[in-house]
LUMDRENPA-383792 format. One record per atom (N, C-alpha, C): x, y, z. Coordinates in steps of 0.1 Angstrom, whole numbers, plus 5000, padded with zeros to 4 digits. Layout:
residues N
XYZ
...
This chain:
residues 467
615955562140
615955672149
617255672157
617555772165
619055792171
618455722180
619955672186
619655612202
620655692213
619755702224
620555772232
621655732240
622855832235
624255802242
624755702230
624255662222
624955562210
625955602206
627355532204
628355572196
628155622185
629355662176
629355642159
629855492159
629455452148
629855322140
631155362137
632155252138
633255222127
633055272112
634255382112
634455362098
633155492091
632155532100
631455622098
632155782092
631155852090
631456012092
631256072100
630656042111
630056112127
631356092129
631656242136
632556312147
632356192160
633556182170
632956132181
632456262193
631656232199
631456282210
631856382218
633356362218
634456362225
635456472218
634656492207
635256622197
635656752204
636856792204
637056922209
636757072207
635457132208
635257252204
636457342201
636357422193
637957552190
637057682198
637557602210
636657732223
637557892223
639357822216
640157962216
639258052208
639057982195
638458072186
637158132183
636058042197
634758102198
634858212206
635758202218
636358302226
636658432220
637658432209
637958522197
637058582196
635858512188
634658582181
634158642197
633658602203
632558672212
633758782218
634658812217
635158962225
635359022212
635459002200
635359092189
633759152184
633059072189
631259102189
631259182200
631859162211
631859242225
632059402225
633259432213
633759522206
632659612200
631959532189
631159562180
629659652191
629659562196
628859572205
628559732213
629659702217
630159912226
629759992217
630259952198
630160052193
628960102185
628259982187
627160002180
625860062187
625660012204
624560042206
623759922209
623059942219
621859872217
620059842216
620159942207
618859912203
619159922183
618759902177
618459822165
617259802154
617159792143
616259762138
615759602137
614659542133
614459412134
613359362123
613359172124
612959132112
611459182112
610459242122
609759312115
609059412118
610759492116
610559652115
609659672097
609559572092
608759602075
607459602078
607059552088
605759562093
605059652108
606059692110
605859782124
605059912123
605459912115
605060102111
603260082104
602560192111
601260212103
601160152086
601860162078
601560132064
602159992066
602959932069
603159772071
602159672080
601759742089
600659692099
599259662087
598959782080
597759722076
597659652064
599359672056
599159572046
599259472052
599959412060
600359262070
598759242069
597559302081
596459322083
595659272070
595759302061
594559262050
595459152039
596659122039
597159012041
596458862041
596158842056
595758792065
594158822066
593658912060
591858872058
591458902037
592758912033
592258922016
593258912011
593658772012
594858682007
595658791992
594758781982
595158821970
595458991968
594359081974
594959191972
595759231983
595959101999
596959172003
598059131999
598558991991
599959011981
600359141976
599259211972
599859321964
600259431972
599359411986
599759541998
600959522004
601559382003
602659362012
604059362005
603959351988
604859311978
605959401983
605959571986
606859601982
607659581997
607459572010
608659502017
608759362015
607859292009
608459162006
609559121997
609759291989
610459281975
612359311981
612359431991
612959492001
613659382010
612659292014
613459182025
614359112019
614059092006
614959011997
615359081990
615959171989
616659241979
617559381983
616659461992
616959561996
616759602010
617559492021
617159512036
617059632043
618259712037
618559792047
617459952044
616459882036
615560012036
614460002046
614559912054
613859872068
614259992076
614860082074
614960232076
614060292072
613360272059
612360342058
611160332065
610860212066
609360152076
608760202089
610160202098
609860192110
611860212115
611660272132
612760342139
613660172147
614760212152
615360132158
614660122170
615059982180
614559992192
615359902204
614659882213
615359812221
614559722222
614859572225
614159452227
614159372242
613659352249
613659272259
614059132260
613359072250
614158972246
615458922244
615759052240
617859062232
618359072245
617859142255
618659222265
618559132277
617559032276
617958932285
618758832279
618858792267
620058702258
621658762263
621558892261
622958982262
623258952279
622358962287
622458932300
623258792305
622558742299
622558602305
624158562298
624358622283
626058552280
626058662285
626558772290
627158862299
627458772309
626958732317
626958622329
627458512326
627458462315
628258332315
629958372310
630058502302
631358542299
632458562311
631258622319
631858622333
632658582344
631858472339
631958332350
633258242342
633158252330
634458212324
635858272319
635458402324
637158462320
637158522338
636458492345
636258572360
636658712363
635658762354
636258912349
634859012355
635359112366
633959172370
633759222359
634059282349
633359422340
632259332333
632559202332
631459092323
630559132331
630159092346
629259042352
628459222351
629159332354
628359452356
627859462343
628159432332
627559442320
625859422321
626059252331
624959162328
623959252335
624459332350
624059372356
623259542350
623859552339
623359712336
622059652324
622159502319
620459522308
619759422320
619759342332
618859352343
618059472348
618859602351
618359732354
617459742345
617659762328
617559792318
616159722317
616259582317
614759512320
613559532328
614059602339
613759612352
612259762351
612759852342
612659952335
611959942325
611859832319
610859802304
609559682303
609559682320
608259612321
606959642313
606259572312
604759572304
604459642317
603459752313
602859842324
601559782321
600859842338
598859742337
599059612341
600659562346
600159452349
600759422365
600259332378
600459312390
602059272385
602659172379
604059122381
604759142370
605859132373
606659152363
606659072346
606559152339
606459092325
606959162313
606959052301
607759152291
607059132276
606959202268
606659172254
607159232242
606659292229
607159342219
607459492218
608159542217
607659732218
607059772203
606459702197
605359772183
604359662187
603559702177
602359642177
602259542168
601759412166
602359292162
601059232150
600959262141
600159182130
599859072130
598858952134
598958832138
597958762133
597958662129
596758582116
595458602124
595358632141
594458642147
594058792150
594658872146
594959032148
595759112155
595759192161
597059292163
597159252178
598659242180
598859222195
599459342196
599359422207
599459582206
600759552215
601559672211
602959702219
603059682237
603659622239
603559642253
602359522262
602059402253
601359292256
602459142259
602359132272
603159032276
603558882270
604258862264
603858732254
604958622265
604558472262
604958362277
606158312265
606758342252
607858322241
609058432248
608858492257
609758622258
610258632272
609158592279
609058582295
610358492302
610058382299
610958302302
612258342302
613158342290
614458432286
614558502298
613858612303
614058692313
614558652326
613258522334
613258452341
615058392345
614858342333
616758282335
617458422337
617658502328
617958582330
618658662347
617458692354
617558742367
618058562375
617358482374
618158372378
619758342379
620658392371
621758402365
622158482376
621458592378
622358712389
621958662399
621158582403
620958502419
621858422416
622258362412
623358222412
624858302419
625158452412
626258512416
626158522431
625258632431
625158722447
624158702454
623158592450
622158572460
620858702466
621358802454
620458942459
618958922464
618559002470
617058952474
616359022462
616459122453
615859192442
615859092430
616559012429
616358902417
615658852424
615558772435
614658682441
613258732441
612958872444
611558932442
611258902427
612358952421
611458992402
611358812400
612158712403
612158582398
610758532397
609958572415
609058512418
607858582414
608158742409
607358812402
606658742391
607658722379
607458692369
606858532372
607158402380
606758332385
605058292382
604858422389
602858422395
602958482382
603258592371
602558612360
602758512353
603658432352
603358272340
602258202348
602558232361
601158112368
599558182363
599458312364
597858422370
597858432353
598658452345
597958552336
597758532323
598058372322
597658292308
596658222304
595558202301
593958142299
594957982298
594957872303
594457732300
593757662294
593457612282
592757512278
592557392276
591757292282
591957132286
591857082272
592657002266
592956962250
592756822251
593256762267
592856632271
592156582285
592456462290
592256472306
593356502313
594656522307
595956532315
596556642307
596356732293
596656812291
596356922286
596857062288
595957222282
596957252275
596557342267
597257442257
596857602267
597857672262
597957792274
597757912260
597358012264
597358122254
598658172253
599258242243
599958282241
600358432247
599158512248
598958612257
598658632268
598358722278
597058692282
595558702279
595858732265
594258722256
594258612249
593258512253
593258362245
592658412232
592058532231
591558542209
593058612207
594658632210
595458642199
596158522198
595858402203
596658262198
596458182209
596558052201
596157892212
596757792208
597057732210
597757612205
598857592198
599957682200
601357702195
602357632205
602857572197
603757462205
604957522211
605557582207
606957632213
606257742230
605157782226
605157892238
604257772251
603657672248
603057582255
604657522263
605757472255
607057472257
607557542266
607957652263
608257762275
607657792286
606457772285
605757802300
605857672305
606157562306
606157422315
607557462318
608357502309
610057512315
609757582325
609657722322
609757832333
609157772344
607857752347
607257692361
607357592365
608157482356
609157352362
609857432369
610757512364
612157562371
611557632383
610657712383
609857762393
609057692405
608557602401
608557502408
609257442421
610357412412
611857402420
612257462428
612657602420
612957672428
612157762440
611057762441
610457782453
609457692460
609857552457
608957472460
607557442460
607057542447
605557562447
604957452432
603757372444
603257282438
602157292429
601757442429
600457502419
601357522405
602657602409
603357572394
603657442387
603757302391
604157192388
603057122379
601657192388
600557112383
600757202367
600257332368
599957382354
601057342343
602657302345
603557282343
603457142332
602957052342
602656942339
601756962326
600857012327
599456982317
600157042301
600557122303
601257222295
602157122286
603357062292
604056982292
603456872284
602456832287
601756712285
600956712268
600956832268
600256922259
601156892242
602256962249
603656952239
603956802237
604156742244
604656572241
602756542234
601956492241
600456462229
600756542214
601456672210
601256682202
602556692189
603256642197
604456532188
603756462175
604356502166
603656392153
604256242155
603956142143
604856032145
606156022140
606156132135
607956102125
608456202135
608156252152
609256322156
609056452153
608556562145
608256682146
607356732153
607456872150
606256952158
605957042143
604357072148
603857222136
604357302147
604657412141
604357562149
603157622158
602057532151
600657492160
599857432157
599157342166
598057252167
596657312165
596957392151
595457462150
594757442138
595657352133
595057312122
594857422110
595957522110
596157612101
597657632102
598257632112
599657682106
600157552114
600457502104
601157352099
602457312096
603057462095
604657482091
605857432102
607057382090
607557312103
609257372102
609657452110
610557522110
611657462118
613257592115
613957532123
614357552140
614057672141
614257782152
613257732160
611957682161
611057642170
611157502170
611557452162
611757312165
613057322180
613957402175
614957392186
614357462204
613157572194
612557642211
611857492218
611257392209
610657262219
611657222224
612457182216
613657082223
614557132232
614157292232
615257312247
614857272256
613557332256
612457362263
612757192273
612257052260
612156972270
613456942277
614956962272
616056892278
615856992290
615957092292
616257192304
614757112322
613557072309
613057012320
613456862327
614156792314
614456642319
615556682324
616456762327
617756792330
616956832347
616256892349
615656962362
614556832366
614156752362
613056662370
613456492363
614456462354
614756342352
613456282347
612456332338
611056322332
611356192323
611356082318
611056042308
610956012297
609756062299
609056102288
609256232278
610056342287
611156412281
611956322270
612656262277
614156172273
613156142255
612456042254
611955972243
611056112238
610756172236
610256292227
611456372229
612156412230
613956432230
614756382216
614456222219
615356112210
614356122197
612956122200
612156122185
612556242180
612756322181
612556492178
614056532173
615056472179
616256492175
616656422161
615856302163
615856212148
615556272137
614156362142
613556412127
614156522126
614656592134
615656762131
616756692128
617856632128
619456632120
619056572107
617856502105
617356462089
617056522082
615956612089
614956692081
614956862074
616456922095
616357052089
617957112088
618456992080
620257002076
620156962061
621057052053
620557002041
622256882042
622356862029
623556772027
625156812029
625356922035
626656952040
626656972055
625356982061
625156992076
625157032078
624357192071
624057322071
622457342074
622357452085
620357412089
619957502073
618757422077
617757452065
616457562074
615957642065
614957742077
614057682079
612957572068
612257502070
612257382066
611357262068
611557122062
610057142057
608957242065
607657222059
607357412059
607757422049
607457612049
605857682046
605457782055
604057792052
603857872036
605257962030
604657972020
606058032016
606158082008
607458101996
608658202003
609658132002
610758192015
611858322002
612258442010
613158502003
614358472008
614858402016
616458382022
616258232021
618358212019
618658062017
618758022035
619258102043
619558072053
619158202066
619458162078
618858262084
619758212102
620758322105
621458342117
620758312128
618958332132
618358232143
618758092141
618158022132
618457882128
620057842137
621557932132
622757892135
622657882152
621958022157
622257992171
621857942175
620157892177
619457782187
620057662179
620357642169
621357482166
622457462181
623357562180
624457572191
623757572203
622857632206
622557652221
622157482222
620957412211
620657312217
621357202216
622357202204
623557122207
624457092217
624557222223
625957252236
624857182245
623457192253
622457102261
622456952255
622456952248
622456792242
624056742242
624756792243
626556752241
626656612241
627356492235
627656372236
626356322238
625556302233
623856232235
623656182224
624056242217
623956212199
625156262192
625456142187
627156132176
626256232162
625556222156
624756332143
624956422146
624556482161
624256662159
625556682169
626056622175
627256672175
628856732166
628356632156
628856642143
628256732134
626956762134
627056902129
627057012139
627457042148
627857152160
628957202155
629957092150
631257112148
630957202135
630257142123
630257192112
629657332111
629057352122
627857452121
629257582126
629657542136
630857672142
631757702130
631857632125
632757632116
631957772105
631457712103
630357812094
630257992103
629957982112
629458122125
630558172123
632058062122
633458182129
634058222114
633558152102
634558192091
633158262082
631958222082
631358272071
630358402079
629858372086
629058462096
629158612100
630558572106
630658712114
631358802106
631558862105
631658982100
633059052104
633659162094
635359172105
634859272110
633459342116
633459412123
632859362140
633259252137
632559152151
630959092145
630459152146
628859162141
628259042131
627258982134
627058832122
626058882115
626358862105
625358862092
623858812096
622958852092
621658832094
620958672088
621058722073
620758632066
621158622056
621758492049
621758452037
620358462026
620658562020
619458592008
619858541996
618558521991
618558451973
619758511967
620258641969
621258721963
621858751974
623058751977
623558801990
623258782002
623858962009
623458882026
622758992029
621658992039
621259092048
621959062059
623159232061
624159262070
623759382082
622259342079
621759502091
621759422102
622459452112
622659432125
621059402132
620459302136
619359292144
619659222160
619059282170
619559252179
618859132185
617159152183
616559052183
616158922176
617058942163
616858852152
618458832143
619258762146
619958752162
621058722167
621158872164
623058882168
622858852191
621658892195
621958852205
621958722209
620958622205
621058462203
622258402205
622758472193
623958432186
625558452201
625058532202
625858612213
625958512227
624558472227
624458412243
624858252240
624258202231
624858112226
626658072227
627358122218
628458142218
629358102232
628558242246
629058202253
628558072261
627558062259
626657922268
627657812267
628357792247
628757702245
630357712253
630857832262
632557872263
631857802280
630357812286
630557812299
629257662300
628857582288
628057512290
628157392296
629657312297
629557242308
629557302324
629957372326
629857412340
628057392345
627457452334
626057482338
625257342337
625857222327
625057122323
625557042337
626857082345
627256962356
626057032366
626357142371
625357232378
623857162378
622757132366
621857102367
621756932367
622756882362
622956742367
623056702382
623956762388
624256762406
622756802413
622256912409
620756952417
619956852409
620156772398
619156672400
619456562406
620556512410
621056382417
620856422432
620956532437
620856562454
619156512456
618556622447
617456632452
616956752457
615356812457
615056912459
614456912473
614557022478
613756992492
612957112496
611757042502
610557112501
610357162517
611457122525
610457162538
610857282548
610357342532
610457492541
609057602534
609057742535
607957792537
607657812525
606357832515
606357842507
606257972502
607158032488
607358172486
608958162487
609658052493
610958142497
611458052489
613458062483
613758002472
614357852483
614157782474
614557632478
615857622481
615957502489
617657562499
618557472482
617857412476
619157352461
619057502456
618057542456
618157722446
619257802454
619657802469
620057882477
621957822473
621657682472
623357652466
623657672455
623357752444
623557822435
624157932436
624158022446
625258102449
626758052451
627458042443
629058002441
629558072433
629258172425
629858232414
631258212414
632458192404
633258212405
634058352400
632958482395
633458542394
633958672407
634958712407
635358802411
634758972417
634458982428
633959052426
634659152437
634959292438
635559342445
635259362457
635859362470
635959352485
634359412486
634359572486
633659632486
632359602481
631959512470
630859482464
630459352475
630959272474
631559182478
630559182490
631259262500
630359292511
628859372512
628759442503
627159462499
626459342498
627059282489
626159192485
625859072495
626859032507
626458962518
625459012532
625559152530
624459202536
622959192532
623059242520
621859212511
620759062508
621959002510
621158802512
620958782526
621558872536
621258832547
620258922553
């Protein structure tokens, strides 16, 4: 197993630690994506626009209750995914994602903060509005989910159902533009969304110290899925924190407690503890492991640390093949049409750039992995290829699947130490609690430093506004 903070050995192939990112040339990419970006638009088709549409929904649907004749109802986008992408035109329309638009946000904001350029930060500031605007309606707080209606081994999650995999993203998101200006309107939506991770997810006791949370707020569309049990301990740890509330900590905890109990012994996670989908991928392996560094990074946990180091052991083994390229799966639920797939590249980077110098392996493949994003990936029209297919590439732009990822990533990696000293310093100070509850915590309130630039005029709004 890796050990944490361990060198490379003498004489090894591990990069050291200490390796110099080609930040000129990630730089490069992300203003030529920036490019692409203006000209394309943002809203998009996605991986599953093949299923979005009436006639995709019910082959998916019977699928999923008549194994064999729904092979035959699903073949022909299955035939299409792998062969002929770009007829995902025919299925179903482009759209906009909430998800993407808080990804685009948030490296909007870190692009910002590293070239100290206002037009970054108004960017971030125009898909905040944009979010602000695409709330899930019917519900008391702010929330976010899919815009189609979602085929699901448990049944249809209908368009516009708040899912706790999407929420979070957001969360950081408006958090990002409190760090700049301190606005009191981020601080409202923060604490909005806040109480709907706390009010609006069923709990289920799995131990004496830990629950599994629904994935909705309807516990019959999913239970026991590890990556969104993941997300919700993050978000209301950080919540927690930041407004000093100890009702978020508790549910945080159990949740938390939930994800580490259901660690295997070799270090993996399934996709869920349901004793049906068993599959062990690469993209969700990396949604646990952000999940827990961002909380050991915010509460100095432990028990984080060592499901961290187990978990990192079984991902640079299990989902790299032998040139140090991710693999989609190490345990696949059933017969894959792509060699490779552009999620997998960016949560590698995002959780690498969080993990930096902790491990000599995956820092060494970070290196190999960019290398891959800046020369084979992107596209000369800024834009990254989707997926490596059995035959070629699917080159249809998806925003959600994930040129935005890929995007925020990128930058995280141009602004990731700033942010990794940031959460290191607010964990060495200390959090302080004695003030009222509901308001943001005075370490949340030192987060306003932005270094970007912002004109006289704005400048002064926005000191009115916090005050």
């Amino acid at each position: 197993m890796l050990n944490r903070l361990e060198p490379a050995e003498p004489g090894s192939n591990v990069q050291s630690r200490t390796a110099v990112l080609p930040k000129e040339k990630v730089l490069e990419a992300v203003l030529r994506f920036v490019q692409w970006l203006d000209h394309y638009g943002e809203v998009s088709y996605d991986f599953q626009s093949f299923y979005a549409g009436p006639y995709g929904q019910s082959a998916k649907a019977l699928y999923y209750r008549k194994r064999l004749i729904g092979i035959l109802a699903v073949s022909p986008m299955v035939f299409c995914e792998a062969f002929v992408p770009s007829a995902r035109r025919l299925f179903w329309k482009p759209q906009r994602f909430p998800i993407a638009d808080a990804h685009y946000a948030m490296g909007f904001f870190f692009l910002g903060k590293v070239l100290e350029d206002e037009q970054h930060y108004r960017r971030a500031l125009h898909f905040l509005e944009i979010l602000e605007g695409t709330r899930c309606k019917g519900y008391d707080h702010y929330c976010w989910g899919y815009p189609y209606n979602w085929e699901t081994l448990r049944g249809t999650i209908k368009e516009g159902t708040p899912l706790i995999t999407t929420v979070p993203y957001i969360y950081e998101a408006f958090k990002e533009a409190y760090k700049v200006d301190c606005g009191k309107k981020w601080f409202q939506v923060m604490r909005s969304i806040a109480e709907h991770a706390c009010r609006d997810y069923k709990d289920f006791a799995t131990s004496l110290s830990a629950s599994t949370c629904s994935y909705t707020p309807d516990p019959e569309h999913s239970l026991s899925v590890i990556n969104a049990n993941a997300y919700r301990a993050f978000l209301l740890t950080s919540a927690a924190l930041d407004f000093s509330e100890e009702k978020y900590r508790k549910i945080a905890e159990r949740n938390l407690n939930f994800v580490i109990e259901c660690q295997n012994p070799d270090g993996s996670w399934y996709y869920a503890n349901d004793g049906k989908r068993h599959f062990i991928d690469h993209f969700h392996t990396c949604f646990v492991l952000k999940a827990l560094a961002k909380i050991e990074m915010l509460t100095g946990d432990r028990r984080c640390t060592k499901a961290i180091e187990r978990g990192i052991a079984y991902y640079v083994r299990n989902l790299f093949d032998e040139r140090g390229l991710p693999r989609p799966f190490s345990r696949p639920p059933r017969l894959t049409v792509y060699r490779r797939e552009l999620y997998d590249y960016a949560e590698c980077v995002n959780l690498a750039i969080l993990l930096r110098g902790r491990f000599p392996e995956l820092d060494a493949i970070l290196s190999i992995v960019l290398n891959q994003i800046l020369t084979v990936w992107q596209k000369s029209d800024g834009s990254f290829r989707s997926r490596q297919l059995l035959l070629g590439w699917d080159d249809t732009p998806m925003h959600r699947w994930a040129q935005s990822q890929m995007f925020r990533s990128l930058c995280f990696l141009l602004h990731g130490n700033i942010m990794k000293d940031a959460f290191v310093a607010q964990r060495c100070r200390g959090f302080d609690s004695e003030h009222t509850r509901g308001s943001l915590s005075t370490s949340t309130r030192r987060m306003c430093n932005s270094t970007v630039h912002l004109s006289r005029e704005q400048s002064r709004s926005k000191e009115k506004e916090a005050s």
